[in-house]
N, CA, C and O of each residue as an XYZ file, in Angstrom:
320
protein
N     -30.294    -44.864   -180.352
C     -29.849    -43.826   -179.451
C     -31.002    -42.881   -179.149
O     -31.560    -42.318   -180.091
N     -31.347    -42.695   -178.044
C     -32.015    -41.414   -177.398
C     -31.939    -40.366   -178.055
O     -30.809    -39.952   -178.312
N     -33.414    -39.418   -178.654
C     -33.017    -38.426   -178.512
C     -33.543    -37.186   -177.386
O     -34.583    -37.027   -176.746
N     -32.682    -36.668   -177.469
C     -33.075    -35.355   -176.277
C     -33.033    -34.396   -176.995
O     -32.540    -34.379   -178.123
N     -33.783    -33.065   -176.158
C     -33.974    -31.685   -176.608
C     -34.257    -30.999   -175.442
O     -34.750    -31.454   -174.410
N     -33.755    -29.371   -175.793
C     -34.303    -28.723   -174.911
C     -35.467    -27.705   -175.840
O     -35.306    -27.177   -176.941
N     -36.713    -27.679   -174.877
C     -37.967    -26.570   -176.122
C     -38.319    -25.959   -175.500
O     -38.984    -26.044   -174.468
N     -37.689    -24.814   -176.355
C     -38.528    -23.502   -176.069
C     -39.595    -22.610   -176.391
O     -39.747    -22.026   -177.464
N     -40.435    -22.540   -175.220
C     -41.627    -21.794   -175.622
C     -42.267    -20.364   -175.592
O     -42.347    -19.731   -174.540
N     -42.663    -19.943   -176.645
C     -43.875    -18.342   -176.442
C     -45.428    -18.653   -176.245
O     -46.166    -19.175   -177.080
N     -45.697    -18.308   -175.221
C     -46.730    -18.576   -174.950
C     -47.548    -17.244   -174.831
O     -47.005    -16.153   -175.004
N     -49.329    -17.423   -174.427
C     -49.725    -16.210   -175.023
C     -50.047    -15.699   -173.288
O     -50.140    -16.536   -172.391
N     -50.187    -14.197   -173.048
C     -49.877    -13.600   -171.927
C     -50.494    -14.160   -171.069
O     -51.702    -14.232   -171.296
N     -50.023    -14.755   -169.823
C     -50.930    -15.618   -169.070
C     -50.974    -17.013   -168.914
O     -51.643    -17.436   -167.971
N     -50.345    -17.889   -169.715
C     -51.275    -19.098   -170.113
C     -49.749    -19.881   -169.635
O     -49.766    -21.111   -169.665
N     -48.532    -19.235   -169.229
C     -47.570    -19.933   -168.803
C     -47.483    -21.311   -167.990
O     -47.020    -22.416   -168.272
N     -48.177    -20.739   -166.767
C     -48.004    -21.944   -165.769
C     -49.031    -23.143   -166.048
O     -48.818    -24.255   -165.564
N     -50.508    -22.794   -167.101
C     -51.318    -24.169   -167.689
C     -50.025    -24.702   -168.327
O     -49.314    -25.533   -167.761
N     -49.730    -24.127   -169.662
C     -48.217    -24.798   -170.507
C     -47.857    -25.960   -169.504
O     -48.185    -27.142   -169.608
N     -46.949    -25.236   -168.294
C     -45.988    -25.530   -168.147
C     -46.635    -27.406   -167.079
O     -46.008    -28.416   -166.755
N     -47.627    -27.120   -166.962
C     -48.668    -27.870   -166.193
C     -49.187    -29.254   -167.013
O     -49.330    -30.346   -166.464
N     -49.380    -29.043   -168.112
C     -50.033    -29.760   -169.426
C     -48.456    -30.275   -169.663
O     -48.208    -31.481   -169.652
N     -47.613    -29.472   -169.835
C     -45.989    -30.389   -170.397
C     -46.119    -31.368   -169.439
O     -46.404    -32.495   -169.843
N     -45.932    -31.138   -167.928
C     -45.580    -32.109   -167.483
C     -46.287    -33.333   -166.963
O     -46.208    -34.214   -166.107
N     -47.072    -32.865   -168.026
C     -48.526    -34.117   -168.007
C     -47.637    -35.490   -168.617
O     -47.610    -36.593   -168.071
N     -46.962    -35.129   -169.828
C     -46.203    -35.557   -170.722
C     -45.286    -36.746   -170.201
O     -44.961    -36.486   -169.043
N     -44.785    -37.871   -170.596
C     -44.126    -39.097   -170.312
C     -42.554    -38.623   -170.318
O     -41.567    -38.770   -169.598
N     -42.935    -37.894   -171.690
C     -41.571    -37.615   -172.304
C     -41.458    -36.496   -171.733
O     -40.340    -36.260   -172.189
N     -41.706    -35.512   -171.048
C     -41.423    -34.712   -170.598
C     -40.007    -34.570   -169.243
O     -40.593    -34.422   -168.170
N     -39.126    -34.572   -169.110
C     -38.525    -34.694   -168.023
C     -38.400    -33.441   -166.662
O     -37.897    -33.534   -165.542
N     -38.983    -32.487   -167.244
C     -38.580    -31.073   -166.386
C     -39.330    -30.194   -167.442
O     -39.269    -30.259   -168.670
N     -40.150    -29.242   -166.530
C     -40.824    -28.058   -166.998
C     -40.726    -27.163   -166.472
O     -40.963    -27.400   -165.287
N     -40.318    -25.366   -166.746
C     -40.604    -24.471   -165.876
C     -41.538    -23.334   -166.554
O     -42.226    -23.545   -167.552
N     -41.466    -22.161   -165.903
C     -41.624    -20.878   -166.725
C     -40.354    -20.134   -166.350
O     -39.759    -20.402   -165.306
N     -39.830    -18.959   -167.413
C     -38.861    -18.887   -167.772
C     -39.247    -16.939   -167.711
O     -40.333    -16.440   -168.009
N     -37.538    -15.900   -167.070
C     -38.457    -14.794   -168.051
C     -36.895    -14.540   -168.849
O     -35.738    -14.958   -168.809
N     -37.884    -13.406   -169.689
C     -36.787    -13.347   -170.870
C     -37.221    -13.598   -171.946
O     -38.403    -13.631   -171.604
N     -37.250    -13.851   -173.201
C     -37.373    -14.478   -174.220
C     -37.976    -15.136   -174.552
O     -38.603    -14.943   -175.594
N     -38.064    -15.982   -174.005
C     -39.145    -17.439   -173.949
C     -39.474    -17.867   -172.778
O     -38.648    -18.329   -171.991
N     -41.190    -17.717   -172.443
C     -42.048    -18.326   -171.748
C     -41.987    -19.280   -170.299
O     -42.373    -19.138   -169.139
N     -41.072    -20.610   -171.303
C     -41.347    -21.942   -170.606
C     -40.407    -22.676   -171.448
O     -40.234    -22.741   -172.665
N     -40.040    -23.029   -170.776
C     -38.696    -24.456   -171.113
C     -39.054    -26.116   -170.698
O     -39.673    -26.612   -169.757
N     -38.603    -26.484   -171.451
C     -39.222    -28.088   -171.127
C     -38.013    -28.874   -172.020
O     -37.611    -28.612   -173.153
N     -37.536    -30.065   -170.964
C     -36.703    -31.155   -171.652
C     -37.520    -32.441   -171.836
O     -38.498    -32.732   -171.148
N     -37.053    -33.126   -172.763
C     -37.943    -34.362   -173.719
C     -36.789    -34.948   -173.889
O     -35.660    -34.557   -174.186
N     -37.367    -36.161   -173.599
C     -36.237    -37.661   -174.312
C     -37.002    -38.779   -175.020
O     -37.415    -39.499   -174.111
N     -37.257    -39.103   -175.782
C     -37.772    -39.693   -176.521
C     -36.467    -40.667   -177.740
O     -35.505    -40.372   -178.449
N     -37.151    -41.744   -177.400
C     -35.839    -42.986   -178.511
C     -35.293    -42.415   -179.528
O     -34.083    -42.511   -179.736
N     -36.164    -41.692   -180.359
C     -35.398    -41.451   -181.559
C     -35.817    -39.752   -182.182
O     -36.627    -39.081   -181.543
N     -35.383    -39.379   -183.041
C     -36.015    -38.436   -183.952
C     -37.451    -37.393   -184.490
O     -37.914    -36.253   -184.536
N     -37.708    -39.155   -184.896
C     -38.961    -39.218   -185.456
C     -40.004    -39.122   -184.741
O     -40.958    -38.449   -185.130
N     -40.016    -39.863   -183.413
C     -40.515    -39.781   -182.256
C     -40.353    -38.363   -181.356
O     -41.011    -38.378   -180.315
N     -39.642    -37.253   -181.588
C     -39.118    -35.894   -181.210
C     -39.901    -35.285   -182.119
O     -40.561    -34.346   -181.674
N     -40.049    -35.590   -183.476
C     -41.052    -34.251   -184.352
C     -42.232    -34.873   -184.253
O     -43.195    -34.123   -184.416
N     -42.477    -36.007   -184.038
C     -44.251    -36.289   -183.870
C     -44.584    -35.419   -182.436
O     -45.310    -34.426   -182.398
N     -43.627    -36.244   -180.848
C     -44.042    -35.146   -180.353
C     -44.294    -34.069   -180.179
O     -45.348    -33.658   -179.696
N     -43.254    -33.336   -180.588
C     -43.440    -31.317   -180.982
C     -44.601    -30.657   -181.670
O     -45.263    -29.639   -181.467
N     -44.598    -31.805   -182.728
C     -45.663    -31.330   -183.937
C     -46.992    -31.674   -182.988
O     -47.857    -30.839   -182.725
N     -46.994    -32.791   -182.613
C     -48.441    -32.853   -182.478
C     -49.149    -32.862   -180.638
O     -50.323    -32.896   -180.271
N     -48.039    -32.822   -179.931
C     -48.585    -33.022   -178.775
C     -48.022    -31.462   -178.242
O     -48.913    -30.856   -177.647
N     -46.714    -30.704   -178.343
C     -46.582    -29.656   -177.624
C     -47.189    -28.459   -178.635
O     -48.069    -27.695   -178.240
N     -46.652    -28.389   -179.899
C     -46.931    -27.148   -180.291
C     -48.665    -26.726   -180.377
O     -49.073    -25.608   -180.690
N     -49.549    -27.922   -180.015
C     -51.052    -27.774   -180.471
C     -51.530    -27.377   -178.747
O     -52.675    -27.207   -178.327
N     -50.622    -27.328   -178.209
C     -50.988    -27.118   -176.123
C     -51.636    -25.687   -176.426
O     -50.950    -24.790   -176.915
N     -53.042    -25.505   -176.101
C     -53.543    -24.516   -175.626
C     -52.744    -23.251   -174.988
O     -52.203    -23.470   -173.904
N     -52.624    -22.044   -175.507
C     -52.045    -21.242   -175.186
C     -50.347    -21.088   -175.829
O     -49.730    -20.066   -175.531
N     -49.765    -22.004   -176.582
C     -48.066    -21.978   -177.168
C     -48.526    -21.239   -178.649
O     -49.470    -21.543   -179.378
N     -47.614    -20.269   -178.801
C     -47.680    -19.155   -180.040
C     -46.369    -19.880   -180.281
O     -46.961    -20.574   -181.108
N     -45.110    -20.367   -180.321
C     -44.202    -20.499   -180.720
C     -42.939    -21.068   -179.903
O     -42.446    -20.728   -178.828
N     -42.537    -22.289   -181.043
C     -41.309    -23.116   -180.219
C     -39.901    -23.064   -180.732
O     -39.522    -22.504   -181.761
N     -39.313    -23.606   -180.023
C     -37.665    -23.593   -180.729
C     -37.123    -24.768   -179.716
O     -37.022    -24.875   -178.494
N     -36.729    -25.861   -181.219
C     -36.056    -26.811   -180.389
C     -34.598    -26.885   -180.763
O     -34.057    -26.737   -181.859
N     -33.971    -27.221   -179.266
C     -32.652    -27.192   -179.653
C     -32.004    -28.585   -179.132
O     -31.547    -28.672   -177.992
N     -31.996    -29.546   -179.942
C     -31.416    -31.185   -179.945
C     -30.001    -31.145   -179.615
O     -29.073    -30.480   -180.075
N     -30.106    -32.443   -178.266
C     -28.523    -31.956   -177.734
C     -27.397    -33.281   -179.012
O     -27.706    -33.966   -179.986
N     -26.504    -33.113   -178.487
C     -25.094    -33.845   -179.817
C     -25.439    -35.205   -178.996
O     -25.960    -36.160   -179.572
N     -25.152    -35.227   -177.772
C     -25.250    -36.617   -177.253
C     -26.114    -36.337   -175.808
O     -26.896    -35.430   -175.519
N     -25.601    -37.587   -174.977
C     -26.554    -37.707   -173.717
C     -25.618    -37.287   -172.955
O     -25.956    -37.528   -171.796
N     -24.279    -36.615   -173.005
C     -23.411    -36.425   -171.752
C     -22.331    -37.121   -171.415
O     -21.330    -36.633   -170.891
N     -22.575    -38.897   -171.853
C     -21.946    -39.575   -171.439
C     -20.822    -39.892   -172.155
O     -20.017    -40.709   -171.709
């Protein structure tokens, strides 16, 4: 089963729209914006499984030039 997420980002003053530019460099990336309020930049990810969800986070979004801080929130299912 797929997993999906929605991640949320703090980014550092400025550096929003590179973020949001560099996410959607991303395969797994499905949709990127900048966001105001709270958090930065929002980005949805689907990726097969889990494991494949914390490798990406860990190593491809949270190390993006300019991200101070994420929060992922994994959906229950796909909708269907």
């Amino acid at each position: 089963m797929a997993a999906i997420a929605l991640v949320l980002l703090s980014t550092e003053p400025g550096r929003e729209q590179q973020v949001v530019s560099d996410l959607k460099n991303m395969s797994e990336v499905s949709e990127a914006m900048v966001l105001f309020g709270e958090y930065d930049v929002y980005c949805k990810v689907c990726v097969d499984d889990f494991s494949q969800l914390s490798e990406l986070i860990l190593r491809n979004i949270r190390t993006l030039d300019g991200v101070v801080e994420t929060t992922t929130l994994t959906a229950a299912n796909d909708g269907k």
